[in-house]
matplotlib code that plots the C-alpha trace (Angstrom):
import matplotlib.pyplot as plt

x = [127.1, 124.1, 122.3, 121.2, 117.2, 117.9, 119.2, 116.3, 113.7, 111.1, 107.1, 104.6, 102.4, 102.3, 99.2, 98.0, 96.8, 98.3, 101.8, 103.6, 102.9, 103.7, 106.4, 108.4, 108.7, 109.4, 112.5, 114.0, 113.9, 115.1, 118.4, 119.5, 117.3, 118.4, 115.6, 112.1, 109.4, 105.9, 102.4, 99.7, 96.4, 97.1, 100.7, 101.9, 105.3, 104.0, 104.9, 108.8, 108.4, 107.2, 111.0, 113.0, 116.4, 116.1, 115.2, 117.8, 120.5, 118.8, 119.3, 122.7, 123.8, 122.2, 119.0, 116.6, 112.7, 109.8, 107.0, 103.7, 100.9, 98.6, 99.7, 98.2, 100.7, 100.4, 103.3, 104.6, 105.0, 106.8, 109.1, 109.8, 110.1]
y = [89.3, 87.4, 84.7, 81.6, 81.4, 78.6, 80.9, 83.4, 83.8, 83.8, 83.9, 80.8, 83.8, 87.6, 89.2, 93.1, 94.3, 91.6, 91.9, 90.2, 92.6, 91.4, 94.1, 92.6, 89.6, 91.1, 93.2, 90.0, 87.7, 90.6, 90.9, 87.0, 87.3, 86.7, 86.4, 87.9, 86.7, 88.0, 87.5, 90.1, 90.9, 94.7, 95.7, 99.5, 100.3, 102.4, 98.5, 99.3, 102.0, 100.0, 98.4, 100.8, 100.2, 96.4, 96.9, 99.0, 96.9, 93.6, 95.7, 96.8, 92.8, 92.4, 90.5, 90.3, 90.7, 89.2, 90.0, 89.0, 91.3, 93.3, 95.1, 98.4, 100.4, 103.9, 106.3, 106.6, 102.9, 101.9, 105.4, 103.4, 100.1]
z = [98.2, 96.4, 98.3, 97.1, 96.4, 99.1, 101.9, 101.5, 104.8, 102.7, 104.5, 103.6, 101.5, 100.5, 100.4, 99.8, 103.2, 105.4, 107.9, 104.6, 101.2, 98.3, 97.7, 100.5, 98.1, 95.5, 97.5, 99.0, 95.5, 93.5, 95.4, 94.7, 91.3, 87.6, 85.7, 86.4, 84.6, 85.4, 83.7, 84.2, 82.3, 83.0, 83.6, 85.5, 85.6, 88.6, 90.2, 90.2, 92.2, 95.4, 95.2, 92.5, 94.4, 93.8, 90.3, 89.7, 91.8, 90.0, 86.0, 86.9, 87.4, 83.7, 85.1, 82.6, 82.8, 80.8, 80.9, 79.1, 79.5, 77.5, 74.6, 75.7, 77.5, 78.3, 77.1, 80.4, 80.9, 77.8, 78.6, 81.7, 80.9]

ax = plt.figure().add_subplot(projection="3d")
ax.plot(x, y, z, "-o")
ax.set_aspect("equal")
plt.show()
């Protein structure tokens, strides 16, 4: 069952490095998630691998990602995305 943004125990910040990574955000929000919208000067797709099982749980409930980034993407990355 899908919890309300509201019911998540979410930490005060995420930070690379630190007891709370970022990618533990990223796994909680995505589970109650239906939008995703994320800005970045460079974008990976090597990113959805730190939580692939939430993206995939959060694309098989039809959430829907935007993202605006650069327009250089590698082949692999736009294969991906």
């Amino acid at each position: 069952m899908t919890k309300s943004f509201l019911d998540l125990e979410l930490n005060p910040f995420y930070s690379s490095g630190s007891k709370y990574s970022p990618d533990q955000f990223y796994k909680i929000t995505l589970l109650s998630a239906q939008i995703y919208k994320r800005a970045a000067g460079y974008f990976s797709s090597q990113v959805f691998d730190l939580f692939s099982n939430e993206v995939l749980n959060f694309a098989s409930r039809e959430g829907k990602i935007y993202l605006v980034c650069s327009p250089y993407l590698s082949a692999a990355d736009i294969k991906k995305i």
